[in-house]
N, C-alpha and C positions, 0 to 999 in steps of 0.2 A: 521513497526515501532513499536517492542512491546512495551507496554507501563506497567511498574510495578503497579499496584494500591493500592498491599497489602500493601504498605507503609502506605498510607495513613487511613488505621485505626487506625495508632496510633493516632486520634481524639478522638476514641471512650476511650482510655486509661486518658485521658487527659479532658475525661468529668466524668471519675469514679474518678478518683484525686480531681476534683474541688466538685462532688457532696460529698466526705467525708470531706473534707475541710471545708463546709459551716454547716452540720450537726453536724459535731461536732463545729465548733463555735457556733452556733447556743444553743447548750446544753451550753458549756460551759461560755455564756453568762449569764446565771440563776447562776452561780455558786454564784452571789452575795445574788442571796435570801438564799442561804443557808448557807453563812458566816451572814448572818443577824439573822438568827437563832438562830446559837451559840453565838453571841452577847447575844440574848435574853436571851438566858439560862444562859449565865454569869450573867446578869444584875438583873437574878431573885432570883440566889443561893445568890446573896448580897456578898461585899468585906468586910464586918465587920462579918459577921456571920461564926462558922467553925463549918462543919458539915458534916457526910459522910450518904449517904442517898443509900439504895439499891432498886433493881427494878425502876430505874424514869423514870416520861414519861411527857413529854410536846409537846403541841400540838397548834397551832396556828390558828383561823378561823376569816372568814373576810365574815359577808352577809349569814349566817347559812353554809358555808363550809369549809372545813379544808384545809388550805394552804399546811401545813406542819406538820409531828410529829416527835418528837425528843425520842428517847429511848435509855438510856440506861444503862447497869448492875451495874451499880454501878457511884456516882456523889461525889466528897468532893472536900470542899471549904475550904481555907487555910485562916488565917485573917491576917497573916504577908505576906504583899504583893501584896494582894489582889488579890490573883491565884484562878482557879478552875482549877479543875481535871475528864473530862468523860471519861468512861472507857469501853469498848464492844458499841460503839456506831455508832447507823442504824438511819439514817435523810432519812424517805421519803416526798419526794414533789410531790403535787399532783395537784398543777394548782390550777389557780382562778375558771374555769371549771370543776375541776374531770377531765382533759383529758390528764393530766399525771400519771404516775409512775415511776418515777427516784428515786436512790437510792443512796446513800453516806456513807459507814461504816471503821471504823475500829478499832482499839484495843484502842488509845485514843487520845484524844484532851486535848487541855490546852489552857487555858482566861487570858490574863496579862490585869489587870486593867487601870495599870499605860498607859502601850504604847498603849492599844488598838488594840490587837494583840492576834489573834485566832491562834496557831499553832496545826497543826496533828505532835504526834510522830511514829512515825516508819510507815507504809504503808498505803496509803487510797485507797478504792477499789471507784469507781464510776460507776454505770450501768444507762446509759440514755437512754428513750422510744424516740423513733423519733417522728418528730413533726405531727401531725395532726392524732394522737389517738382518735378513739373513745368516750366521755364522760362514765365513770360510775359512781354507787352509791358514796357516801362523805365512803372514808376510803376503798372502795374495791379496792381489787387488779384487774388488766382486765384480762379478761380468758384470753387472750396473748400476750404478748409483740413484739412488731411491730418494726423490725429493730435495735435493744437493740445496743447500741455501750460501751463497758467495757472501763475503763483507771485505771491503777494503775502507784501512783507515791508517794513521800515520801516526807518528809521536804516542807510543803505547807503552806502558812503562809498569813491572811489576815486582812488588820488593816482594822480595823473600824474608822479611822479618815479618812485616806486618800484614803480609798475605792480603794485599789492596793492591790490582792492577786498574791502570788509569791513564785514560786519554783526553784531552781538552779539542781535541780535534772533532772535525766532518768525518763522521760514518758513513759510510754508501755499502745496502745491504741487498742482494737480488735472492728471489724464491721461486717457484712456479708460480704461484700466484700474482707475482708484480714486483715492485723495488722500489726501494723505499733509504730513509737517510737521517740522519742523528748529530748532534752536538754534544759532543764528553759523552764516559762511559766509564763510570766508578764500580768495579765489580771487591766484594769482599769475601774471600774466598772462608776464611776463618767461621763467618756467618750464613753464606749462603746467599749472599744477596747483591743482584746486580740492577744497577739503575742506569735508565737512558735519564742524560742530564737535562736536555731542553730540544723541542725541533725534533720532535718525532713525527715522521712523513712515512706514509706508504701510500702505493699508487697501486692499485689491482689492476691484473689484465683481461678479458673476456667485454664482449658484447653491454655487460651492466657494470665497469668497472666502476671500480671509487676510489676516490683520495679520503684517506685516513690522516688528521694530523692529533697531536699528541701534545702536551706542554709538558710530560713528565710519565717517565713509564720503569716501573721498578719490580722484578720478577727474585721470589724467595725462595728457599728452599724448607724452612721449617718459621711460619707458615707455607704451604705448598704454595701458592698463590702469585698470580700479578696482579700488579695495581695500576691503573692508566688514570692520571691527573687531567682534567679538562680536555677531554676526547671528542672530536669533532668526525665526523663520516661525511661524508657528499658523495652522491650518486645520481646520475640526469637529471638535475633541478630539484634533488629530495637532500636533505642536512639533517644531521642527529647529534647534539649533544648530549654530553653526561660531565655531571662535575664529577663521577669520580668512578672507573668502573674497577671491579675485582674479579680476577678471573681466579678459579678453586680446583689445584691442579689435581689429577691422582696420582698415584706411585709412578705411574710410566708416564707420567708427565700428558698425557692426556687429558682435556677439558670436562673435567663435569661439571662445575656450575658457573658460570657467569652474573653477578650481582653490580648492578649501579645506584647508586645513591647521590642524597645531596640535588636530585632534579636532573629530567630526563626530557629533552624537548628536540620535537621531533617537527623540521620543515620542510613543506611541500611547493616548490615557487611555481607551478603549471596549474593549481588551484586553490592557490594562495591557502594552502590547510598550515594549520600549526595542532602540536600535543604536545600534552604536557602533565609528567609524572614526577612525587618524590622521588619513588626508587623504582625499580624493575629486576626481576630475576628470570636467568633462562639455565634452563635443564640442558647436559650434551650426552649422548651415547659414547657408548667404548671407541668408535670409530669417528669424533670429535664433528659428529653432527648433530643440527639443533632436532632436541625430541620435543622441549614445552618453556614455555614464558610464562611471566605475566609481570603487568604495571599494576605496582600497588599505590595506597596512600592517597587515593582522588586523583581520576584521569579525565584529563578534559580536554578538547576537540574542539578547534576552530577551523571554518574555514570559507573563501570567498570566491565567487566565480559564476556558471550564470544559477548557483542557485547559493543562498548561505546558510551555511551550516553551524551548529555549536552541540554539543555534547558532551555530557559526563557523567560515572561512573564510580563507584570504590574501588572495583579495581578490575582490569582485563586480562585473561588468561588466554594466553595460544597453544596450538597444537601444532606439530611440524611431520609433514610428511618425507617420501624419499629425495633425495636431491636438495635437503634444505627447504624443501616447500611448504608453505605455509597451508593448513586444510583447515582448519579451524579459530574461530576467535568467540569469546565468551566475554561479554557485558556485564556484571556480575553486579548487583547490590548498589539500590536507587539509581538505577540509570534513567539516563533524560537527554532527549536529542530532540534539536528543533531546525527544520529545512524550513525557509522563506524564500520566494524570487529575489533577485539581486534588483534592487533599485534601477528604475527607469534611467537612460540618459536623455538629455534634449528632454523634444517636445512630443516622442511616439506613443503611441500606445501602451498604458501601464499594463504591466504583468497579470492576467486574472488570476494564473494557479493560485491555489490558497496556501497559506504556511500551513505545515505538519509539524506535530511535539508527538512524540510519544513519552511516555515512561513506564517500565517495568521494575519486574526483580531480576531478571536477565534477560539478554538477548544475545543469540548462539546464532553464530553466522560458519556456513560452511561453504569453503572454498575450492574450486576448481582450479587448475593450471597454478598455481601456488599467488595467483593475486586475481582471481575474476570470484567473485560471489554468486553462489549457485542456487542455496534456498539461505532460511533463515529460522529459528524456532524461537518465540518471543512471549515470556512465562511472566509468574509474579506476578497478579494481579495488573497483568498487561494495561493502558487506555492509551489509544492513540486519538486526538483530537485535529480537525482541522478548520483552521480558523479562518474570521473572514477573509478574503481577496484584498487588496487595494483597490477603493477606489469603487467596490462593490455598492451596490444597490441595498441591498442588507447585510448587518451585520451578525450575517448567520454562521453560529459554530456548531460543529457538528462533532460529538463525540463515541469513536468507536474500542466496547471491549468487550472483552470473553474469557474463559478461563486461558487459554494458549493461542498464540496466534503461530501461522506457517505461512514463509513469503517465499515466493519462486521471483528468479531473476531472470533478466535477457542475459545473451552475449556481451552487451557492456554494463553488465551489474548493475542496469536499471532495474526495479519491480515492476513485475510483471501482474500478478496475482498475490491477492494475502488471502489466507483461510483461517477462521476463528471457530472454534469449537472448545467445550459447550458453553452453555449458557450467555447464547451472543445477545449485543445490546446495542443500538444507537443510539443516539441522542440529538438532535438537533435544537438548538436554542437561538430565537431572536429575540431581539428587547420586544417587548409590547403586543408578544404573541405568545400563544401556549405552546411548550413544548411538544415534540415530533416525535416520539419514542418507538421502536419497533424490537421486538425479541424473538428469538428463535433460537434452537439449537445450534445451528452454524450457520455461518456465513461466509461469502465468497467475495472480496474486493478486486475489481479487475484496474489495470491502470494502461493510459496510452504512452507512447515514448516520452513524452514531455514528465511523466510522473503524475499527469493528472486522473482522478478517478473518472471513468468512462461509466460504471455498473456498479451495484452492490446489488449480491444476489444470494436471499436467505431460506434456511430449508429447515423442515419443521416446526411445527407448533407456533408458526409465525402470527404475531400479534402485533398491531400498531393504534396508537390513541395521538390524538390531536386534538385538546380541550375536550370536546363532548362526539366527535367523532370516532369509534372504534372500526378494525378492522382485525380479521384475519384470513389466516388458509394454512396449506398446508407447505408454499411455494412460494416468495416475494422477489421482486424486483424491484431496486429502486436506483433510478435516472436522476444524475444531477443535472443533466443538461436541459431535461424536460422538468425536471423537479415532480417528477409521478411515482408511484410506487402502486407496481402490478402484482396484483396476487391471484393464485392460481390451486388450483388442491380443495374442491370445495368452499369458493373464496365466500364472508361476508363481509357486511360491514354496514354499520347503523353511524346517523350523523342526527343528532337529537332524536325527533320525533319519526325517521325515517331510517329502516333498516332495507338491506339490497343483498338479494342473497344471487349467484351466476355460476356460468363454468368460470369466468375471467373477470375479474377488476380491476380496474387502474382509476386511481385518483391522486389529483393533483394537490399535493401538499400548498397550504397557505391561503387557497385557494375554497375550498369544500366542492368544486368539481369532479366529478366522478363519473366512468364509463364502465359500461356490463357486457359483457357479450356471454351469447350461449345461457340459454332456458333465465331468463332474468326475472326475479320477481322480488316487486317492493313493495312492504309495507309500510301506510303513515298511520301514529295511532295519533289521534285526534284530542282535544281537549276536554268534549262533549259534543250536545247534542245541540244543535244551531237552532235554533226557534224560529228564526225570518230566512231561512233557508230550506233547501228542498232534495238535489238529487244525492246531495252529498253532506247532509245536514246531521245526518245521525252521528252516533257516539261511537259508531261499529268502525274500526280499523280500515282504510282506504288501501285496497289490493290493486296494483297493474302488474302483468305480468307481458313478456315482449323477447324479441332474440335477444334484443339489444337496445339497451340506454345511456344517454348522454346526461350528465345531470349539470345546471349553472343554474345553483340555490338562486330561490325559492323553485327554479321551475325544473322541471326533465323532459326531456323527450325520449319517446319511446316508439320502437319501431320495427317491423316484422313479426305481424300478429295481435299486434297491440290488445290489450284485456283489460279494461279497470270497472271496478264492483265493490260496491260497498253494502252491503246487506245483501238486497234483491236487487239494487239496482243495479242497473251492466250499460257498460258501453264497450263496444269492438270496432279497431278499425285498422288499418294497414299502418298507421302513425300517429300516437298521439301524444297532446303537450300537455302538462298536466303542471298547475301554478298552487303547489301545498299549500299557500299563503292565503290565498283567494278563494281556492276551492273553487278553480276556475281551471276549464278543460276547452283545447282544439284538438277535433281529432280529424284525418284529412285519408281519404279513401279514395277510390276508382268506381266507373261505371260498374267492371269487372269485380271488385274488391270494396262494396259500401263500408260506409260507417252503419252501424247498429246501433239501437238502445232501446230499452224496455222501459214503460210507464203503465201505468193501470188509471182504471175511469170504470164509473157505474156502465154495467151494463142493463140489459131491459128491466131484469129483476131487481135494480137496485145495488147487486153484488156489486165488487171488484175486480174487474177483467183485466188481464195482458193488454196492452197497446204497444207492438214493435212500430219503428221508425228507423227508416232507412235515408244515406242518402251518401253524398260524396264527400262534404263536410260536414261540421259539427261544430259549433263553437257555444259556449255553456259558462254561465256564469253563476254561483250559487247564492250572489247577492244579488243579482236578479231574478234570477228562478226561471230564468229563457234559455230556454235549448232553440237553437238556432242552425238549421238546417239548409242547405244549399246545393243544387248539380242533383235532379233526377230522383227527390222525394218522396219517397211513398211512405205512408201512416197505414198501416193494419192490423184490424182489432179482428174479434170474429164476429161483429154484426159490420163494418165498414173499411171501404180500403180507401184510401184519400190518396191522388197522386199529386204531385206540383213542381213548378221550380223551385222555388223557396216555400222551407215552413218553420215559422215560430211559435214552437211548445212553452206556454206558460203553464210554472206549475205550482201548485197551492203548495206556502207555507208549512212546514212538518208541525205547525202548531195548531193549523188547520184540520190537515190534513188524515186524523186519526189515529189513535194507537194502535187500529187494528189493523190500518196501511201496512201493506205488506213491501210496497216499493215507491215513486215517487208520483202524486199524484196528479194527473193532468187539471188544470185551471180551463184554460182557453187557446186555440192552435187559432194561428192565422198561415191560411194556403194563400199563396198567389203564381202569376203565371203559370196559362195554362191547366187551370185546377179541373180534377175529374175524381170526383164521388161515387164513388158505387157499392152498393145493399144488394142483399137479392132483390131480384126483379126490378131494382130503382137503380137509375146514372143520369149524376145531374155533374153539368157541365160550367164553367167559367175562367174566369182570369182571379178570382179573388174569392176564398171561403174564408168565413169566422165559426170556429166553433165554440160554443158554450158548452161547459163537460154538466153544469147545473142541471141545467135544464131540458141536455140532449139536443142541442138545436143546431143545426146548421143553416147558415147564412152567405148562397152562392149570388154572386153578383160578377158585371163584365163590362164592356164598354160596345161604341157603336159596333164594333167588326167582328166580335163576340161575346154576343147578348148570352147572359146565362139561361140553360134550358136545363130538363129534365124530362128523363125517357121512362114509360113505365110500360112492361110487357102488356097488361090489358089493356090503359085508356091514350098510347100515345107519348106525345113530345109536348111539351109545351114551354113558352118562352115568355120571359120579361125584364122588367129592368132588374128585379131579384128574384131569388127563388130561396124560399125557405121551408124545409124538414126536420122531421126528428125523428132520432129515433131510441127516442119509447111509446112510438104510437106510429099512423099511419096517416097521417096530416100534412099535405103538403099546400102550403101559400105558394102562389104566383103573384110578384105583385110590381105595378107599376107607378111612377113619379108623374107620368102625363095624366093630367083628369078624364081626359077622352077615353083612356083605354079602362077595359073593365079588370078589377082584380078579385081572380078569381080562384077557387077553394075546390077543390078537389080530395074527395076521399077515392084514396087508391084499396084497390084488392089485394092481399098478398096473399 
């Protein structure tokens, strides 16, 4: 959310305004002792006397010091009319103190008797010492003039009855500051009060100068104060009006408060910003520097450029540091600010960044170099929300709060990072999906130059839910580019009927994809107990465990280690895919690294015995009841070990199958290619075995290029077109499909 702040020095323009404002009234308050002057000097030359006098000098002291002295080239008094005439005339005043030297000349003045009326003809120059000069000797000049402010102006006229001096004339006034110019000048000495009549101008000089104009400017004596009627500021493309500002002077005429009223609007033409306040009031120190502001009455913020802005406020409070710098600004009560991209032009590519609103109870921005923003502190039940894109895919809003929020900036008062502590919260919301919620104690918002969020990264007690998905940990991350959110810190997280516990997760919001890494292990709890099902038909919780999982509901894969077991049954294998839905498994091993799985079958006694199966693949479906075996097969029990290329485990029904099964029960195996059976003392050989688990039987069969045979330590090898054993007995058939050949029966010794 950048936030412009170089606006807001135009405070500092608008305290250089008011300090020449009061300094020159301040001077031109005195103007009356020195209409009093040439009163004197009128009243001295006499209306009945005519006489022209060269060199004159009159001087005025009060308490052994000279107020005032009057000089000048030449003096004559008229007796018809009772005029006088000064001519080359320099009025210095020098205080009751010695602690001025001001200055008043010019080519001449004239005394009317009658009306009581001092006029200057043609130009009066004025040079005044700023107030709180040094004391020197009675009559010396000060080694230097301190602040000198110049005015020339013409046609000045001041009666000595009614104590109103007045000019209709162009002012031109210079300062240190700059120079500046006036139309008429009605000063009332009787009241204290001097008023600029219209076309009040000031130009500042410096790097950031501004033009100040005025349509009326009136400085009082009791009240202390000046008033500035529709005051205008412009500074490098930044404008401030006030329909009325009042400056609140103290005894030595120095600035302590500054107030405007009546609406205060402030323009920005470099990013098209406007403000806009009823009134405002600024604080000065004894040394007529700005200490504190603030805009009252609802302040509000516009503004346009590549991104738009609007905001507002009850009222904004500032702080001011040395040199007039501004360090501080305060958002104070229901604030509300909202950033959007600036509308596409043509036909290019719309804007993705999303609009930003925030609103709080304050927001407290602290400044650097008196206009760069440094960090920021953002209270009152802080929520910043950001809403859809233009143009977006979804119309997903995302709402982020906490008790406080803390934002760091760049070098151009971009945000950089926001931190929200405690009790942090998002919210994500699209139509026609469940909300996105995550909690933790804090949170950390990162942002790229553009303002857009790159990371959200949450620490503590972090919690997130998504309809029926939950998650937590101790550590979160969430990506809006990837739209994932990683959790870390003994991370879990269950998604209905499956929970996933890792060192790492990340899942993809919207999505229910999910990834584990590091010791993963997940459980699915199940509905019940499958009747027409088998290795995975119980009631009992479905465990895999693996380094690492990839989940795209209904199915996961898992890999590095692979483990799933549900009771007694187990399978292991270097990778496997496992379909919650189907209760359907691929698991995918090496010569090096088989697949496993355990199965039981009658052994000679009748019991239930282990049968491990090995091999490279695995594929398993629990609606069929076939374990499906592939790549380097071996079946081993402890009375048989069955090799092949392929083998197909059917396995009885869990409703078949026993209560007192202990895992899942074998039906019927079919071996083929390359089959080799071996018992003690028995290896029978082929292309194709069937086993019956009823009945203990096996059924080796081959073709012309390997006919199945069978080897037996005492009687031999014997070969035909099948060979069939069992074992729970010692019975082996040889038997053939050609009627020529004999099929023959052999009882083996073992």
């Amino acid at each position: 959310m950048p936030v412009n702040i170089e606006r807001l020095r135009k405070w500092f323009v608008v305290a250089a305004v008011v300090l020449v404002a009061v300094v020159l009234g301040s001077y031109l308050l005195k103007r009356r002792v020195e209409r009093h002057a040439v009163e004197k000097v009128a009243q001295k030359l006499g209306a009945d006397v005519q006489q022209s006098t060269q060199g004159f000098t009159l001087s005025k002291s009060e308490g052994g010091r000279t107020l005032f002295t009057i000089r000048a080239g030449k003096a004559v008094q008229y007796k018809q009319g009772g005029r006088a005439t000064l001519e080359d005339v320099s009025i210095v005043v020098y205080g009751r103190n010695a602690e001025r030297y001001d200055q008043i000349y010019g080519s001449e003045f004239e005394y009317d008797a009658a009306t009581g009326e001092v006029a200057a003809r043609g130009e009066v120059h004025i040079d005044l010492e700023a107030a709180g000069a040094e004391a020197h000797a009675d009559q010396e000049p000060p080694a230097e003039l301190k602040n000198p402010i110049h005015l020339k102006t013409s046609g000045l006229v001041f009666n000595q009855k009614t104590g109103i001096a007045e000019t209709r004339e162009h002012i031109e006034f210079r300062i240190p500051q700059g120079a500046g110019s006036a139309v008429g000048v009605h000063f009332d000495s009787k009241a204290s009060v001097l008023t600029f009549g219209s076309e009040v101008r000031l130009k500042t000089t410096g790097q950031e100068g501004a033009e100040i104009r005025a349509a009326r400017a009136t400085i009082s004596k009791e009240p202390r104060q000046a008033v500035f009627e529709g005051a205008t500021i412009a500074q490098q493309g930044r404008t401030v009006q006030a329909a009325r500002a009042i400056v609140h002077l103290r005894q030595d005429n120095t600035v302590e408060r500054i107030a405007a009223e009546g609406g205060v609007n402030v323009n920005q033409a470099e990013d098209s910003l406007q403000a806009h306040a009823p009134r405002g009031e600024f604080l000065m120190d004894e040394k007529n520097m700005l200490r504190s502001g603030q805009l009252l009455g609802g302040v509000t913020i516009e503004g346009t450029g590549a991104t738009v802005f609007a905001g507002r406020a009850a009222r904004v409070a500032l702080e001011f540091g040395p040199q007039n710098r501004l360090t501080r600004v305060r958002a104070l009560d229901q604030v509300q600010m909202k950033q959007t991209p600036a509308p596409s032009k043509g036909k290019g590519r719309a804007d993705q960044r999303q609009p930003l609103e925030l609103m709080a109870g304050a927001v407290e921005l602290f400044i650097a170099d008196g206009h760069r923003v440094e960090r920021a502190l953002v209270g009152g039940a802080p929520q910043i929300r950001l809403l859809p894109a233009a143009g977006a895919a979804q119309a997903t809003a995302t709402t982020v709060t906490a008790t406080q929020f803390q934002a760091t900036f760049d070098s151009a008062s971009r945000p950089r990072a926001l931190h929200g502590e405690p009790q942090a919260r998002i919210v994500s919301s699209t139509p026609g999906q469940p909300d996105k919620v995550s909690t933790s104690r804090e949170l950390e918002v990162l942002f790229d130059r553009s303002g857009a969020i790159t990371s959200v990264v949450q620490q503590g007690e972090v919690r997130y839910t998504e309809g029926e998905r939950r998650a937590s940990g101790g550590r979160g991350r969430f990506s809006p580019a990837e739209g994932t959110v990683e959790l870390t810190g003994s991370p879990q997280a269950s998604d209905g009927p499956m929970t996933i516990t890792a060192k790492l997760l990340r899942l993809r919001r919207g999505t229910g994809e999910a990834e584990a890494q590091g010791a993963v292990k997940t459980t699915y709890r199940v509905a019940g107990r499958q009747a027409t099902g088998a290795l995975l038909a119980s009631s009992d919780p479905i465990h895999v465990t693996a380094a690492s999982m990839s989940a795209h509901p209904p199915t996961a894969h898992y890999s590095g280690g692979a483990r799933l077991w549900q009771g007694s049954n187990i399978v292991q294998a270097p990778t496997l895919d496992f379909n919650r839905d189907r209760r359907s498994l691929v698991a995918q091993g090496s010569a090096a690294q088989p697949v496993s799985t355990v199965f039981v079958q009658p052994d000679r006694q009748g019991k239930l015995a282990a049968v491990n199966v090995t091999g490279t693949r695995l594929t398993y479906s629990d609606r069929e009841r076939k374990a499906r075996f592939e790549g380097g097969v071996t079946l081993k029990s402890a009375e048989q070990t069955v090799t092949a290329e392929t083998m197909e485990v059917y396995l009885l029904p869990a409703s078949e199958a026993g209560a007192a099964a202990s895992g899942s029960r074998v039906e019927r195996v079919l071996a083929t290619g390359k089959v080799v059976a071996e018992s003690p003392g028995r290896k029978a050989t082929g292309t194709r075995l069937v086993y019956t688990a009823a009945e203990g039987k096996f059924e080796m069969t081959g073709d012309a290029a390997n006919p199945p045979s069978i080897t037996d330590a005492t009687h031999g090898t014997a070969t035909g077109d099948s060979v069939t054993f069992y074992n729970h007995g010692d019975r082996v058939v040889v038997g053939s499909r050609t009627p020529a050949r004999t099929v023959t029966q052999t009882q083996v010794q073992k």
